[in-house]
C-alpha positions as CSV (number, residue, x, y, z in Angstrom):
1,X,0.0,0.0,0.0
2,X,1.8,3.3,-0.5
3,X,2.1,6.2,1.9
4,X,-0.2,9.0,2.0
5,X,0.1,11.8,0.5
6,X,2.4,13.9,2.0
7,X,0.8,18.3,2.2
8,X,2.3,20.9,4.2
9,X,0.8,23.3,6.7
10,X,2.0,26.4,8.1
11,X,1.2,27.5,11.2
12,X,0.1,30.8,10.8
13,X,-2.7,31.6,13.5
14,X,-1.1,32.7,16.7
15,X,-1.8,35.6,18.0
16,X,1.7,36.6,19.2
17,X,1.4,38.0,22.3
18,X,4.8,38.0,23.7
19,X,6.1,39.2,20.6
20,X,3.8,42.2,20.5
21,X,3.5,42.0,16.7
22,X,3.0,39.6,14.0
23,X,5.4,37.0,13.5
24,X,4.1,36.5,9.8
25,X,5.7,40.2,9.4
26,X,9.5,40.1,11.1
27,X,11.6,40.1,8.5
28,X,15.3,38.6,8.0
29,X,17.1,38.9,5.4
30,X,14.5,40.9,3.7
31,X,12.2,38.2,3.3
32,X,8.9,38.2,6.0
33,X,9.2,35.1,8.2
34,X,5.9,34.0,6.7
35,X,7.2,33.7,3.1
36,X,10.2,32.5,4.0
37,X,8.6,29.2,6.0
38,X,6.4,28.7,2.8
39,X,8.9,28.5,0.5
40,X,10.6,25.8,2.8
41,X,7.7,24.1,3.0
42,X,6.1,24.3,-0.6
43,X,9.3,23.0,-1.8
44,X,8.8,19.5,-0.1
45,X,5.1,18.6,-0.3
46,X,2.9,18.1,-2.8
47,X,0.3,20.9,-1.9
48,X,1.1,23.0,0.8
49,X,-1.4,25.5,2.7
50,X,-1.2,28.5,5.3
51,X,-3.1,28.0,8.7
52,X,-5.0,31.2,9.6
53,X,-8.1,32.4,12.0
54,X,-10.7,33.5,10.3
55,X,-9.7,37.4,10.8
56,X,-6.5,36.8,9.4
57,X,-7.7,35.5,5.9
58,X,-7.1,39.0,3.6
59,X,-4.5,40.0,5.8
60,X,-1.6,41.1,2.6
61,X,1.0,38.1,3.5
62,X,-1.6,35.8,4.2
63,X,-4.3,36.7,1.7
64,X,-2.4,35.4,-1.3
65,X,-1.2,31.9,-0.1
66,X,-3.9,28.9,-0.2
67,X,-5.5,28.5,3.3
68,X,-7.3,26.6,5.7
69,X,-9.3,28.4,8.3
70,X,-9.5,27.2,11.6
71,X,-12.3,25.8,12.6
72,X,-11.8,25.3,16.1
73,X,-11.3,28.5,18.7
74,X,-8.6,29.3,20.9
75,X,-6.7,26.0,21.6
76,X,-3.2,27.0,19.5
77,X,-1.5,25.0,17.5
78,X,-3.8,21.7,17.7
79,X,-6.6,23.9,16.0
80,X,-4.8,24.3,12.6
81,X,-3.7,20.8,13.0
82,X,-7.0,18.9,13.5
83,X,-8.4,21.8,10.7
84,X,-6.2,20.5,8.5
85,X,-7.1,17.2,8.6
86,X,-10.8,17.7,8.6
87,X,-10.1,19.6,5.0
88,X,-8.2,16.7,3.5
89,X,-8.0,13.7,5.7
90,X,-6.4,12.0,2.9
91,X,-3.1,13.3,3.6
92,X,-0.4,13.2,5.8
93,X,0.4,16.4,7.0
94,X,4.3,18.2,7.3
95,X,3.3,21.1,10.2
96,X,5.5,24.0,10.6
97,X,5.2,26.8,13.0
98,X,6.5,30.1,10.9
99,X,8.6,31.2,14.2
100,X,11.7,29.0,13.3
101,X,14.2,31.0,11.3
102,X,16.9,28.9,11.6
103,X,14.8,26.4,10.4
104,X,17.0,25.0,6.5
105,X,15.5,22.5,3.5
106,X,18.5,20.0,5.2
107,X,16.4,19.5,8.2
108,X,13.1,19.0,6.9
109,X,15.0,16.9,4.1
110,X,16.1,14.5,7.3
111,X,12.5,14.4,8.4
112,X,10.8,13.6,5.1
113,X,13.7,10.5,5.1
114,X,12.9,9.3,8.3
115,X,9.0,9.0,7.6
116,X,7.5,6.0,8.5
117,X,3.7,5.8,7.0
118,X,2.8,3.0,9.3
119,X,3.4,4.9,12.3
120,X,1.1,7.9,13.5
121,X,3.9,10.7,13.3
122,X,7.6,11.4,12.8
123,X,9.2,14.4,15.1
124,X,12.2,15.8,16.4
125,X,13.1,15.4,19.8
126,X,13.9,18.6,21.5
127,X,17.5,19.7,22.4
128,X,16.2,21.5,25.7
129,X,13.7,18.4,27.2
130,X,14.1,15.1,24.5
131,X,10.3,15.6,24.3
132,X,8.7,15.5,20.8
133,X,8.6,18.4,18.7
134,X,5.5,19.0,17.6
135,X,5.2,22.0,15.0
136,X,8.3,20.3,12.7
137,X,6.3,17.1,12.2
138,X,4.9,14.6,10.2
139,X,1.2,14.0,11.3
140,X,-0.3,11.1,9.6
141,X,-4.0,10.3,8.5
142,X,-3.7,8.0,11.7
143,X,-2.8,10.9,14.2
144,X,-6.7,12.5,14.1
145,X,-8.5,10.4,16.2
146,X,-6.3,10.5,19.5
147,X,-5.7,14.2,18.5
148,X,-9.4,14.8,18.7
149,X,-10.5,13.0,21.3
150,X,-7.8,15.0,23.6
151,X,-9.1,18.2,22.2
152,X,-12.8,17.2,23.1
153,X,-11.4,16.4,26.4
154,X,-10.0,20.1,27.0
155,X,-6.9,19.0,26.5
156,X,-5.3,20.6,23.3
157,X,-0.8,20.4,23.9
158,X,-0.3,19.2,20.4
159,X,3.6,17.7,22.3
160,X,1.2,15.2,24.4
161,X,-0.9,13.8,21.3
162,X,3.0,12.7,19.9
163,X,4.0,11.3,22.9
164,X,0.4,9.0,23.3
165,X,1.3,8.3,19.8
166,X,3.2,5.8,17.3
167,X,5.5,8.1,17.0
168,X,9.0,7.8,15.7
169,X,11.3,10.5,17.4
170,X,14.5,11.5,15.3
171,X,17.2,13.2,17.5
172,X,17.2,16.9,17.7
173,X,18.9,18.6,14.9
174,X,20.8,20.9,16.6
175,X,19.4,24.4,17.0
176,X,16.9,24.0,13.7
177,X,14.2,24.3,15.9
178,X,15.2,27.3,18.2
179,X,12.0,29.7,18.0
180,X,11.5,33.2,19.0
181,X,9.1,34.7,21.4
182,X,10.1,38.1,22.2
183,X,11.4,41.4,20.7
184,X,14.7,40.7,22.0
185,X,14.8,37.3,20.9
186,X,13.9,38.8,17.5
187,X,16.9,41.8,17.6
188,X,19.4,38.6,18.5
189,X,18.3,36.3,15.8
190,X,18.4,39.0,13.4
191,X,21.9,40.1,14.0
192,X,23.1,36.5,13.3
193,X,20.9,35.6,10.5
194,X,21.3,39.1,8.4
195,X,24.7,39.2,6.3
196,X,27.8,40.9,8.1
197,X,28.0,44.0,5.5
């Protein structure tokens, strides 16, 4: 039987509140952190969409991009996820969150190599905890019905779905994953990602 197909979802929806702005928007490199995640993640799947709340959908880096619209309120990162699904539940699903600049095609290369489509999920593990990494994964059609049932139970950490899971954890690929929450994380991650002139 062969694999699902494989689509890619970015994370789009949050409402950034410890960054004060929208992460779509900061830019490095002169590229908005948005288009810069798509064009990572467009590359590698076969159809590829942008998460968004329903408020964000005309927003001007958003608006242009294919999207699914959440249809669940308020629960992060699991309600893009389980969206997603619902739309095409078909497909495997590759789910970004657009806060990882450091974030290269070599790393989500070693992820799509590692798949296994008999499993539920394929993830990182974190370099801070060794727990899953959620929002770099690979969701399978499988995944939905635990992920589901723990958001109908109030419980909606997308990081405790992987580790109820068959999921296969890869070790963590150094600081790939590192994501930024804060103005000053921002200002840091700026200076070492823009070119030296």
């Amino acid at each position: 039987m062969s694999a699902p197909p494989l689509y890619g979802l970015l994370l789009s929806g949050g409402a950034s509140r410890r960054m004060r702005r929208d992460k779509a928007q900061l830019n490095y490199a002169g590229e908005p952190q948005l288009l810069r995640a798509w064009r990572l993640l467009s590359a590698v799947t076969e159809r590829a969409f942008v998460s968004v709340r329903r408020d964000q959908r005309d927003d001007a880096l958003r608006g242009g991009l294919p999207q699914i619209v959440d249809r669940y309120d308020a629960i992060g990162p699991a309600a893009g996820i389980l969206s997603a699904q619902e739309s095409h539940p078909e497909a495997a699903w590759l789910v970004l969150a657009l806060d990882l600049p450091r974030l290269d095609a070599d790393t989500l290369q070693q992820l799509l190599a590692a798949r296994d489509p008999d499993g539920d999920a394929t993830a990182f593990s974190s370099r801070f905890d060794g727990l899953p990494e959620p929002l770099c994964a690979l969701w399978e059609p499988s995944s939905h019905g635990l992920l589901k049932q723990r958001v109908e139970a109030g419980n909606y950490c997308p990081r405790k779905a992987l580790i109820q899971l068959r999921t296969r954890l890869l070790p963590a690929p150094g600081d790939a994953l590192d994501n930024i929450n804060t103005p000053e994380e921002f200002a840091q991650m700026q200076r070492q990602i823009e070119p030296q002139s």
